[in-house]
Rosetta silent file (secondary structure, phi, psi, omega in degrees, C-alpha in Angstrom):
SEQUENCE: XXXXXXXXXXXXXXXXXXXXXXXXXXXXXXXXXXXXXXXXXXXXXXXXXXXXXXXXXXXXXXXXXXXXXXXXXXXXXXXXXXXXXX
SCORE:     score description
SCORE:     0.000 S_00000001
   1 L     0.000  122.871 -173.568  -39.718   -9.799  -15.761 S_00000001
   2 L   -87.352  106.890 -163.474  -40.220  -12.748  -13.640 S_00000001
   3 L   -84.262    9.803  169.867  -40.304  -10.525   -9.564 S_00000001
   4 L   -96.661   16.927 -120.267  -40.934  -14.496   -8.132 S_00000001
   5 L  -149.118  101.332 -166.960  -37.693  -15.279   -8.804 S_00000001
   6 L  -103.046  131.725  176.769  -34.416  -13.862   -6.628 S_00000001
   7 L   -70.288  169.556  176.471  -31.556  -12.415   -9.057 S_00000001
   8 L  -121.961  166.544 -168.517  -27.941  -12.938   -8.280 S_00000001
   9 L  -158.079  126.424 -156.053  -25.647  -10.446   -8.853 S_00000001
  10 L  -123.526  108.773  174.643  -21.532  -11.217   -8.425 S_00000001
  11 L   -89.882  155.508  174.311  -19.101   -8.716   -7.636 S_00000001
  12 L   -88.554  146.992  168.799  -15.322   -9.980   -8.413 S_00000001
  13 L  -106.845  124.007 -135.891  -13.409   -9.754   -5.660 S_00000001
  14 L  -112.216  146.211 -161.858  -10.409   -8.233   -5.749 S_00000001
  15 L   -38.431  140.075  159.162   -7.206   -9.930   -4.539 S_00000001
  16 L   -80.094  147.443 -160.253   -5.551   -8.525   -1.468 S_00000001
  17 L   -98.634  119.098  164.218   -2.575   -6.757   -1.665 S_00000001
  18 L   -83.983  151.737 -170.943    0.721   -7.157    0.744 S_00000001
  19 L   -69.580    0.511  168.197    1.932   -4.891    2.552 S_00000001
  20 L   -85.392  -28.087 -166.901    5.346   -6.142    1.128 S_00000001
  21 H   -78.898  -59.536 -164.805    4.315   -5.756   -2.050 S_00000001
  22 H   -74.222  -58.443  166.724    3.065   -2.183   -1.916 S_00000001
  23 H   -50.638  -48.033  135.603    6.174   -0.955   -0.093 S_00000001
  24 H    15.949 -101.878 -170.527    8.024   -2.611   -2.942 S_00000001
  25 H   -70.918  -14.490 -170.577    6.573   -0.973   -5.367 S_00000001
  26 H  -108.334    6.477  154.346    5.954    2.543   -4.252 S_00000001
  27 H   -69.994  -32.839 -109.354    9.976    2.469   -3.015 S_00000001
  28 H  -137.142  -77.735  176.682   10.547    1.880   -6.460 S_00000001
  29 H   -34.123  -43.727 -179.451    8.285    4.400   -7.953 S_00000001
  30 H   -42.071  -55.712 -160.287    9.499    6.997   -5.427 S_00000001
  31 H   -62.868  -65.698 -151.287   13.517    5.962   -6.498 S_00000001
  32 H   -63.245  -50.780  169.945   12.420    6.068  -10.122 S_00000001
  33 H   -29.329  -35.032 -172.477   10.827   10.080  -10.092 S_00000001
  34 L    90.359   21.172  165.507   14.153   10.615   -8.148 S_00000001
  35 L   -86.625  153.307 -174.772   12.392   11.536   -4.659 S_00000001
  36 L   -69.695  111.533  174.823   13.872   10.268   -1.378 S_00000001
  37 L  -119.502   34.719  162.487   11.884    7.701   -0.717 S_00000001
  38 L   -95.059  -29.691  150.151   12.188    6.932    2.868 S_00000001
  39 H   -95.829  -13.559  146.659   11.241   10.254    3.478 S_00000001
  40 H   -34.601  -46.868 -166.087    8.480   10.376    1.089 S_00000001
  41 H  -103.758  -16.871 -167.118    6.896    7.337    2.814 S_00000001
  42 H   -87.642  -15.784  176.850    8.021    8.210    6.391 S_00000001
  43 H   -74.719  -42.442 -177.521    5.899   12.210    5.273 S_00000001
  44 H   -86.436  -47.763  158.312    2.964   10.249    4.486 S_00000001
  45 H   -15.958  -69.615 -156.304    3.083    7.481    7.555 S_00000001
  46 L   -88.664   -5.286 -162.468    3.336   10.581    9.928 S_00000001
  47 L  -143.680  -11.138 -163.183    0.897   13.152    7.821 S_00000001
  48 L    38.112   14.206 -176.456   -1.662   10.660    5.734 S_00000001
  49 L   -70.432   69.183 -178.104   -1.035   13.006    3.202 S_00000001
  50 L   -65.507   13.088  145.741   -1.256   11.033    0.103 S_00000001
  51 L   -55.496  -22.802 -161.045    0.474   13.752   -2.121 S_00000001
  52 L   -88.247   25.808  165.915    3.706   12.888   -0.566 S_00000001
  53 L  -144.217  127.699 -162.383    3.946    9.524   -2.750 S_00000001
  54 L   -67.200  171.627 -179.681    3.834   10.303   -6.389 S_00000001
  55 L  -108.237   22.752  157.682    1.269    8.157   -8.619 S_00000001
  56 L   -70.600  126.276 -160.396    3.510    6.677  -10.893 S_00000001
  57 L    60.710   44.580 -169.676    3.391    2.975  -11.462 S_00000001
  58 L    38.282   47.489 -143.910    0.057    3.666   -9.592 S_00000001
  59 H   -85.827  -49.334  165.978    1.920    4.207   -6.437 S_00000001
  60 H   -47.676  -59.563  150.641   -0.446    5.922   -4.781 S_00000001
  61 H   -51.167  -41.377 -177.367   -3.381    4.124   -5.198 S_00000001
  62 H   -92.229  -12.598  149.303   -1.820    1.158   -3.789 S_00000001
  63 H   -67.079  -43.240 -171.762   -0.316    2.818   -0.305 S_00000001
  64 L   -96.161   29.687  150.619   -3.657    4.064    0.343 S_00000001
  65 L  -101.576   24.817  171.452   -5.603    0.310    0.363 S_00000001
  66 L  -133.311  118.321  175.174   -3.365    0.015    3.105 S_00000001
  67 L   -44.183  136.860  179.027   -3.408    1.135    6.852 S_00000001
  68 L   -77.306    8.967  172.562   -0.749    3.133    7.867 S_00000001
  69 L   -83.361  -47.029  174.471   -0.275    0.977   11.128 S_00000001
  70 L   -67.532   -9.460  170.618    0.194   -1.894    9.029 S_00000001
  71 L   -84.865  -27.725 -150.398    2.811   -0.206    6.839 S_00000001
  72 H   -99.821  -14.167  174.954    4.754    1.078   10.186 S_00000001
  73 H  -117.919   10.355  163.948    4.783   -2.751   11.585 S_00000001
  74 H   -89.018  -38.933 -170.188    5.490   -4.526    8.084 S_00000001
  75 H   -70.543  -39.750  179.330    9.015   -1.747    8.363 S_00000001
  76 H  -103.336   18.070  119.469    9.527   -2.890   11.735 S_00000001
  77 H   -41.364  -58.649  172.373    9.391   -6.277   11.027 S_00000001
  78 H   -73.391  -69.628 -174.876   11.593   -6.469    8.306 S_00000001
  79 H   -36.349  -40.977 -163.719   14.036   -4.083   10.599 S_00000001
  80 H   -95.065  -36.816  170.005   13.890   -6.508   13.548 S_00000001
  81 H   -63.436  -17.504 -162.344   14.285   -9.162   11.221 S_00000001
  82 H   -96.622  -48.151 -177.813   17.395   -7.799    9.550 S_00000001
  83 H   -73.799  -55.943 -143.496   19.146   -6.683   12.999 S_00000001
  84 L    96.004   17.793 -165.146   18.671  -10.244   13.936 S_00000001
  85 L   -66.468    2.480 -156.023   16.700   -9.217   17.307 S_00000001
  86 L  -137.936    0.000    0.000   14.238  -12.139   17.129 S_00000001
């Protein structure tokens, strides 16, 4: 082993995920189990309780790489965009 020598060592990095994206999919996942899933996501948003979004179609995993501030201002985005308020 040459120690005069500095190794490199490369983590992958792994793409970020939107916050459009995730709500997407874990509406979807919710719908498919057959849970409500505006109150599903508005129980974890208000509790951080990641039981309240099942882990099907990895649903779970993928709400929680995301802050719940940024989930509560991607919904009221699209909502302000939708009433036409802007």
């Amino acid at each position: 082993m040459d120690l005069g020598n500095t190794q490199y060592f490369n983590v992958a990095i792994e793409p970020e995920t939107s916050v459009k994206m995730v709500l997407s999919t874990v509406y979807e996942a919710l719908t498919e189990k057959g849970y409500n899933p505006v109150n599903q996501i508005v129980g974890y948003i208000m509790s951080g309780d990641p039981t309240y979004i099942t882990s099907h179609k990895n649903a779970r995993n993928l709400i929680m790489k995301v802050e719940r501030d940024e989930l509560v201002e991607e919904i009221l985005k699209q909502y302000i965009k939708n009433n036409h308020w802007k």
